[in-house]
C-alpha positions as CSV (number, residue, x, y, z in Angstrom):
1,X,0.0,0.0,0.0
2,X,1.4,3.5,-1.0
3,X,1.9,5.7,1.7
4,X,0.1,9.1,2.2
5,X,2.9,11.5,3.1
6,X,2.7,14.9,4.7
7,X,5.0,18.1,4.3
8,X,5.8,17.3,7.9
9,X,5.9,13.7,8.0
10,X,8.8,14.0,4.7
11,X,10.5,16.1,6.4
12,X,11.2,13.8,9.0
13,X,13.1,11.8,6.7
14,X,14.3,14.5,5.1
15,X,14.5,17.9,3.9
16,X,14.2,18.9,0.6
17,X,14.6,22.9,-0.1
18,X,12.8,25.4,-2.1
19,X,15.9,26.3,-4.1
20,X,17.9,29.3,-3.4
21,X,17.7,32.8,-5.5
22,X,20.4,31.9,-7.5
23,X,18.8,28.8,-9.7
24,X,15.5,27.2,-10.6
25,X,13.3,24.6,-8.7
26,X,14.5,22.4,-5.5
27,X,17.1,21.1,-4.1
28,X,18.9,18.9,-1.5
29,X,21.6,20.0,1.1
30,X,23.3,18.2,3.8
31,X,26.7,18.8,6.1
32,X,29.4,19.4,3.7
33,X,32.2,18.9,6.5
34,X,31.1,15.2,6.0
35,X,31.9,15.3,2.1
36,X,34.3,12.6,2.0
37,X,36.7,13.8,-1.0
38,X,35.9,17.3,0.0
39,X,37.4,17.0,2.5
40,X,40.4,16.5,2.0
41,X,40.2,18.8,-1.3
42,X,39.5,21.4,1.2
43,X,43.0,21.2,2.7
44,X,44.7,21.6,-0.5
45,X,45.7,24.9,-1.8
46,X,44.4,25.3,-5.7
47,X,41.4,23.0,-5.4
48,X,38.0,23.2,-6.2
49,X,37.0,22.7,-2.8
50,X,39.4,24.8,-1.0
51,X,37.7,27.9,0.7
52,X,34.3,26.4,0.2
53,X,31.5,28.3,0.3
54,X,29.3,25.3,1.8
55,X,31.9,25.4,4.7
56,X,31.9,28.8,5.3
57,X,28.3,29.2,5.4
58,X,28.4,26.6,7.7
59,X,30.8,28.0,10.1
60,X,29.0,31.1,10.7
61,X,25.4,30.9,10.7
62,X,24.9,28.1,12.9
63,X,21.3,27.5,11.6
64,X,22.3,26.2,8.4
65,X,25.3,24.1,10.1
66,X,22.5,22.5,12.4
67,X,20.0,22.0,9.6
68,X,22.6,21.0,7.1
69,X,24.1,18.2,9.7
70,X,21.2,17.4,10.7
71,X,19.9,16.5,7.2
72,X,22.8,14.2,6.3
73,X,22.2,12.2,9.3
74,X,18.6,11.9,8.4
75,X,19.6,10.7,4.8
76,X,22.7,8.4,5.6
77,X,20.6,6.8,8.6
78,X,17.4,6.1,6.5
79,X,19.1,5.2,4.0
80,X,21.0,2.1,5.8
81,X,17.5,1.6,7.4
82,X,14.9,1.7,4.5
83,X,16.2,3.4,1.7
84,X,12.2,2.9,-0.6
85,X,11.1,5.5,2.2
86,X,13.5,7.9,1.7
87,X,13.4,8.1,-1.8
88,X,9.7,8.6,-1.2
89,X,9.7,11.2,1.2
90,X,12.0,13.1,-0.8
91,X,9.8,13.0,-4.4
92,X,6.9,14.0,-2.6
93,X,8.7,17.1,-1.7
94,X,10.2,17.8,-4.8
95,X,7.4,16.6,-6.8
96,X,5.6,19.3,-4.2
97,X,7.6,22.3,-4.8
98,X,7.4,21.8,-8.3
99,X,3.5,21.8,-8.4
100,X,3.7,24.8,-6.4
101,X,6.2,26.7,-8.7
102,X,6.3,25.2,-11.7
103,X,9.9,24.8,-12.2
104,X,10.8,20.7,-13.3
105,X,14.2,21.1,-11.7
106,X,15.8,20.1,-8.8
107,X,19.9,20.0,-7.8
108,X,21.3,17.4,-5.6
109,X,24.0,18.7,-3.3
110,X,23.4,22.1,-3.0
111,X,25.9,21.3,0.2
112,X,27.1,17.8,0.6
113,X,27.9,15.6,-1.6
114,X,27.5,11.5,-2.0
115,X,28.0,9.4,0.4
116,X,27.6,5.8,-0.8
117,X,26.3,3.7,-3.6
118,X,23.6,2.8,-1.7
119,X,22.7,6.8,-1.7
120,X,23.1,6.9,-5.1
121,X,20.7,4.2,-5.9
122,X,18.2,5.8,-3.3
123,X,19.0,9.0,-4.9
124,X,17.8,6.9,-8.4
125,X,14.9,5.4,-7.0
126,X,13.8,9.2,-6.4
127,X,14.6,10.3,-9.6
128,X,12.5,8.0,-10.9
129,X,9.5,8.4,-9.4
130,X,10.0,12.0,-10.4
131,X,10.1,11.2,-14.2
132,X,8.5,15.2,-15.0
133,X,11.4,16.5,-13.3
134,X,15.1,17.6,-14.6
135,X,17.5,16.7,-11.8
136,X,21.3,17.7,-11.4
137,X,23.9,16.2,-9.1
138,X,26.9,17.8,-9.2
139,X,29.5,15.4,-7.2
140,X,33.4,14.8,-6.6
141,X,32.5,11.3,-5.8
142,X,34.1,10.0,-8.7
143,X,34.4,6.2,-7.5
144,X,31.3,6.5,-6.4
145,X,29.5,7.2,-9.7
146,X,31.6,4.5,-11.4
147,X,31.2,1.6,-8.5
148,X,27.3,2.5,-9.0
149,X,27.0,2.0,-13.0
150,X,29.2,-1.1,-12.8
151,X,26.6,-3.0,-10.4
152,X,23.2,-1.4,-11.7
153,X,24.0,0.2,-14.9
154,X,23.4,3.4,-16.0
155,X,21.1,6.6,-13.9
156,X,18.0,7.2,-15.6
157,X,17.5,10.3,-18.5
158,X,16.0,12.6,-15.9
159,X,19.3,12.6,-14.2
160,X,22.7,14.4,-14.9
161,X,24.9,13.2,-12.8
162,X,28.7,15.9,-13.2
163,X,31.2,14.5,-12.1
164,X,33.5,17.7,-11.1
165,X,37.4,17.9,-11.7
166,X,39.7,18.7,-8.7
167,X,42.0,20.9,-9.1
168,X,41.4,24.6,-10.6
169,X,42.2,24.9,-14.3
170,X,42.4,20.8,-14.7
171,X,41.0,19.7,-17.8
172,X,37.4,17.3,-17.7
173,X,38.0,14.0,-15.6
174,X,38.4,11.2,-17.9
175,X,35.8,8.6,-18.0
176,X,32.4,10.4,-17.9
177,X,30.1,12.0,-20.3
178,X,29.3,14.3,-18.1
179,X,31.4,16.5,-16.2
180,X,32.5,20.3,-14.8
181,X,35.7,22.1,-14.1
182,X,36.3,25.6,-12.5
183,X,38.5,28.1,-13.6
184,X,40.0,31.6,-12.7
185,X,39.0,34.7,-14.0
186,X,40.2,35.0,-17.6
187,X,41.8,31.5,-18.0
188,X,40.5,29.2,-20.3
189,X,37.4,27.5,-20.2
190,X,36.4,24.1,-21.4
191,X,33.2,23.8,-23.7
192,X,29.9,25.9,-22.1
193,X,31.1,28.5,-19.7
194,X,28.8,29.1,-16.7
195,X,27.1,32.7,-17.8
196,X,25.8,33.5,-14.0
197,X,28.9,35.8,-13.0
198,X,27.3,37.8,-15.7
199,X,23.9,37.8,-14.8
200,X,24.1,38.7,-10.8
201,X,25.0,35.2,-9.5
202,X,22.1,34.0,-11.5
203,X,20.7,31.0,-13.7
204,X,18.6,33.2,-15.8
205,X,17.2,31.4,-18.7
206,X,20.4,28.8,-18.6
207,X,19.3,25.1,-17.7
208,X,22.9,24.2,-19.2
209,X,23.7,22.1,-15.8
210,X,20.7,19.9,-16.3
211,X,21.4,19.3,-20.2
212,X,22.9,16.2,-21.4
213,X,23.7,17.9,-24.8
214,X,26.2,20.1,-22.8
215,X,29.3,17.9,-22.0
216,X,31.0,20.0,-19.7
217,X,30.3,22.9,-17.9
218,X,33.3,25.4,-16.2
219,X,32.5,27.6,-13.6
220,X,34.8,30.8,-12.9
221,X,36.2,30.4,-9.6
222,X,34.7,32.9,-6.4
């Protein structure tokens, strides 16, 4: 029997977010202190990670570090538990917010990032009962993408999964269709380059992150 969910009784399992100003639709954020290559990107001077802005927010308004930590522990511990549930309470939120603003999109990892196959495929799962809606992971998990299509093949057409380079000014990671890169002001950019420093930190009209007719995407570093 399908379960009747409630706003509140979703967010329970987890919190799904009405987007920010900067882009379209939802999306999902959780503790990025617990990000498991970010983390040690962070430490290393030149990366993409270093001087996060996840980790910054998170360090000084405590009400995003709480609800941000708090979320991961609700994802990774229903997940273990009974991932079907999660992915359930988390499309009826998105599917939700999408009724209610009419934007089909939704970004995984607004903060956060993967942190296990077994996310992934619940991640999937909600994807897929969200068929109307574009979604957009952006991810350093690299091995985790890879271990996840080698035992259940590939993520569904409603999903872009990027799988983002590590270093400033690196070139696309080998070995996905899909993928982003970051550069610094004036240096070269590989393939679409990421108009919202042009448009007041903004999406605009640009769904280029959800497209899988845009190869790679490179971002201009903060």
């Amino acid at each position: 029997m399908t379960q009747q969910w409630t706003l509140k009784g979703a967010k329970e399992i987890s919190v799904v977010g009405n987007g920010n100003s900067k882009m379209p639709g939802s999306t999902f954020s959780t503790d990025s202190f617990s990000c498991k290559v970010g983390s040690k990107l962070a430490k290393i001077e030149g990366s993409v990670c270093n001087k996060c802005y996840a980790r910054r927010i998170q360090t000084f308004r405590k009400n995003v570090d709480k609800s941000w930590k708090d979320n991961y522990l609700k994802a990774t511990t229903m997940i273990a538990s009974n991932p079907e549930k999660w992915s359930d309470a988390v499309a009826f939120q998105i599917k939700r917010i999408a009724t209610k603003t009419g934007e089909n999109y939704h970004r995984w990892f607004d903060s956060g990032d993967l942190d296990s196959v077994d996310m992934l495929r619940a991640i999937v799962r909600a994807c897929k009962k969200t068929p109307d809606i574009q979604h957009w992971l952006p991810t350093r998990e690299a091995k985790i993408v890879k271990e996840y299509r080698n035992q259940y093949g590939v993520e569904p057409p409603n999903l872009v999964i990027r799988v983002s380079a590590t270093m400033v000014g690196d070139k696309p990671i080998k070995g996905h269709a899909l993928t982003s890169t970051v550069h610094l002001k004036g240096q070269h950019s590989y393939v679409h380059l990421c108009p919202a420093p042009k448009q007041n930190n903004n999406c605009g009209s640009c769904r280029a992150c959800w497209s899988t007719n845009v190869p790679n995407i490179s971002y201009t570093k903060h």
